[in-house]
N, C-alpha and C positions, 0 to 999 in steps of 0.2 A: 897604348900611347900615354904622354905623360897628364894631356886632359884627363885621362880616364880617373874619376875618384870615389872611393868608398867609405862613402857618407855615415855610417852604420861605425865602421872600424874608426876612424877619426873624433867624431863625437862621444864613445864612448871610452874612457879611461882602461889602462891596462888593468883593471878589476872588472871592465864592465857595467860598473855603478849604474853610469848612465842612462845604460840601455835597461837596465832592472827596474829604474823609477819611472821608465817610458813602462815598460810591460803592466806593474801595477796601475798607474794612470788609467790608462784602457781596460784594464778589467775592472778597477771602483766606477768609471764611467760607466762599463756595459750593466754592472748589477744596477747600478741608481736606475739607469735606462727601464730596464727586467721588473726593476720593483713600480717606477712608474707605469708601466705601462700593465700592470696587474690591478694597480690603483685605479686606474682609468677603467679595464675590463668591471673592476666591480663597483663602480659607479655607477656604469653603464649597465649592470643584470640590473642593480637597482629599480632602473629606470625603465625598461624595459619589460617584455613580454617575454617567456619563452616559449619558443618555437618547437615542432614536432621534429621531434631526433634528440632536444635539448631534457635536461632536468626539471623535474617540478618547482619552481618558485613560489616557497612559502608565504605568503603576506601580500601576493604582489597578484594580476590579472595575469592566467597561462590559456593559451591558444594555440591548438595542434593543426590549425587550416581545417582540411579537407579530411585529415589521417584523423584515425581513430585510435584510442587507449584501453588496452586488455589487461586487466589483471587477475592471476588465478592463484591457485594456493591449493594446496591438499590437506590443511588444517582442519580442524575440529572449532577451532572459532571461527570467527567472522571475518572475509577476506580483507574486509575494509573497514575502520571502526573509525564512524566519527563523532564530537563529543564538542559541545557547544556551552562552556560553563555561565555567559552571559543570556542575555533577554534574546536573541536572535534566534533562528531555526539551526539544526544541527546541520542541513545541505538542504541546498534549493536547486530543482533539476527542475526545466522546459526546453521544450521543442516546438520550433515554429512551424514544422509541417509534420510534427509525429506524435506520437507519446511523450509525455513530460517524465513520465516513470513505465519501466517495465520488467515486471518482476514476475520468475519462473521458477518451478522446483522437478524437479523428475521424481521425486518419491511418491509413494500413493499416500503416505501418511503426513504428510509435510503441508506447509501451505505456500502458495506463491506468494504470496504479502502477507508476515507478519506483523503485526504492531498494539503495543501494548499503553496504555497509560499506566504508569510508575506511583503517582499519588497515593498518599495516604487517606485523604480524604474525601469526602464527596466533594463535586463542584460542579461547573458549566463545563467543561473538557469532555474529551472522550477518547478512545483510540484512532478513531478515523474521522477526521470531517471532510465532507463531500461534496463541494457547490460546483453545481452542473453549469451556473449562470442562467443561457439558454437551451441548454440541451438537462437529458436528465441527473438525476446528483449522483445517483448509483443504480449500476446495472449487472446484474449476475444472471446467469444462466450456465444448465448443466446439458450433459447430452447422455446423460443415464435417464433411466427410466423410474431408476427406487431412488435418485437423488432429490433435494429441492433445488431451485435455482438462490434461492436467500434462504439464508437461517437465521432465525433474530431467539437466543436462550437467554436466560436467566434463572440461575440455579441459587439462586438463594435458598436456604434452609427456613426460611422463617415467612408467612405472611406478609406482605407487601402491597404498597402503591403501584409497584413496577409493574412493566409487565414483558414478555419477550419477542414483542416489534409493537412498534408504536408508528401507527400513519395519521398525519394533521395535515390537512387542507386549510387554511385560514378563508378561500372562499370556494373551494373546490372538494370534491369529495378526500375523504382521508384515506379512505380503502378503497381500491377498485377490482374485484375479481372476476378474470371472463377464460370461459371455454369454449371450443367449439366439438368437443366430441360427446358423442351421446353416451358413454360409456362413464362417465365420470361426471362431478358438478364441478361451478364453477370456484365454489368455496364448502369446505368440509370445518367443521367445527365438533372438536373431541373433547369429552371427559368422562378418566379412566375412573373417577372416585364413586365411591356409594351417593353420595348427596349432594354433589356438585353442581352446578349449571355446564355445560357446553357453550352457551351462548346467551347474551345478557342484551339486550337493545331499551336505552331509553331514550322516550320520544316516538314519534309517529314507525311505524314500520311498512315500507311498502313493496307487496310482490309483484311481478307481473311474470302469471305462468302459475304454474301449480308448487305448491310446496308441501313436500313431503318431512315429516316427522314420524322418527322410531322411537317410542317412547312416549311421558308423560307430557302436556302439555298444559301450562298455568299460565294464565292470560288475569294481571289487577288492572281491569278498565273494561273497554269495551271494545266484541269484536264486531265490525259491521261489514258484511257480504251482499252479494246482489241473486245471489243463488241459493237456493236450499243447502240442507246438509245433507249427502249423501254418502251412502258407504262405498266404501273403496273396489273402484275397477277389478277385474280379473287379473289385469296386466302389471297391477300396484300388490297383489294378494299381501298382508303380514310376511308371512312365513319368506317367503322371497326374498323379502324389502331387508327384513329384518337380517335372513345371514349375509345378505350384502352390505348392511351395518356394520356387521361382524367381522368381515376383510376389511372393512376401511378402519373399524378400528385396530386391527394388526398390524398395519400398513402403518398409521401413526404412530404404533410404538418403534414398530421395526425401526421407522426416522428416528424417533427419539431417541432410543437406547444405543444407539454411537453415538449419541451426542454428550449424555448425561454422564459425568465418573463416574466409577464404581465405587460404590458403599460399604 
């Protein structure tokens, strides 16, 4: 009918013109739109958390909820390498109802935590510091039988102050060692040299129970007992005591000699 009109055909000239600078209009509007609205999205990571499914945000606090993050690698270096050039820790991990750190290796020669201090120098640092608070500072234990449960070396080449574990009580004992099998003591004390001491104690020394010694014994002071001296039981004879000195001193090299490089 003769209402009927097309708006589109009228409006635009026999070139079209018209209708071309309507088609650009709308598309510089939709990019402005596109780029706003990108402006916005990256305002807003800014500002933001990323979420589990999302990307790591560099600089900024990331929270995966519930979900947990895997990463593996079949590298020769280090899956994850982080690197701290300020005063601050290189990463700080806790868990409110677990392990703050837990660290595994399946090799038999590997260790589950290693860690090194880097210095050149002497100073107060170390590779591991350990505060228990209220519980203990550190705890090792093995389920081998030729293993130790702690190793404390120091392979220094030269004479020293050092030594290779140090226990300090400030009002409590510094060393504590106990057994309950009759087969073994509760602390063995070894030296492989011609002339060395085993065992050094200054200040009072107190037994209780019998103490056996294989070898020479030099006492500068006084020993005071409440018993005679006698010779030794049938059940203590030398010869006995003695090659049973003889395994335990094999026994502490056996420890030793995986520990020490070779020469």
């Amino acid at each position: 009918m003769s209402d009927t009109h097309d708006h589109t055909a009228s409006d635009a000239g026999s070139d079209g013109s018209s209708d071309t600078q309507s088609r650009r209009r709308l598309l510089a509007a939709g990019a402005a739109g596109v780029a706003g609205a990108a402006a916005v999205g990256i305002a807003g990571a800014s500002q933001s958390q990323a979420a589990a499914g999302q990307a790591l945000i560099l600089g900024r606090s990331n929270t995966s909820g519930s979900a947990s993050t895997g990463v593996t690698s079949s590298s020769s270096t280090p899956t994850v390498a982080m690197h701290n050039a300020g005063s601050g820790a290189a990463a700080l991990m806790t868990s409110a109802r677990s392990n703050g750190f837990a660290g595994g290796s399946y090799s038999p020669n590997a260790y589950g935590v290693s860690a090194a201090n880097y210095a050149n120098t002497p100073g107060f640092g170390a590779a591991i510091a350990a505060s228990g608070r209220y519980n203990d500072g550190v705890l090792g234990s093995t389920l081998d039988s030729e293993r130790a449960g702690v190793v404390g070396l120091n392979d220094t080449a030269v004479p020293g102050s050092g030594a290779g574990v140090i226990g300090v009580g400030t009002n409590i004992a510094g060393v504590f060692a106990y057994t309950s099998t009759n087969d073994d003591a509760a602390l063995w004390a070894v030296n492989d040299s011609e002339s060395g001491y085993a065992l050094v104690a200054y200040g009072p020394a107190r037994f209780t129970g019998d103490v056996l010694i294989v070898g020479d014994l030099y006492v500068t002071g006084t020993i005071y007992c409440d018993n005679p001296i006698q010779p030794l039981p049938e059940t203590m004879s030398g010869p006995v005591e003695r090659s049973r000195s003889e395994t335990v001193l094999a026994r502490a090299k056996a420890l030793v000699s995986r520990l020490l490089p070779r020469r």
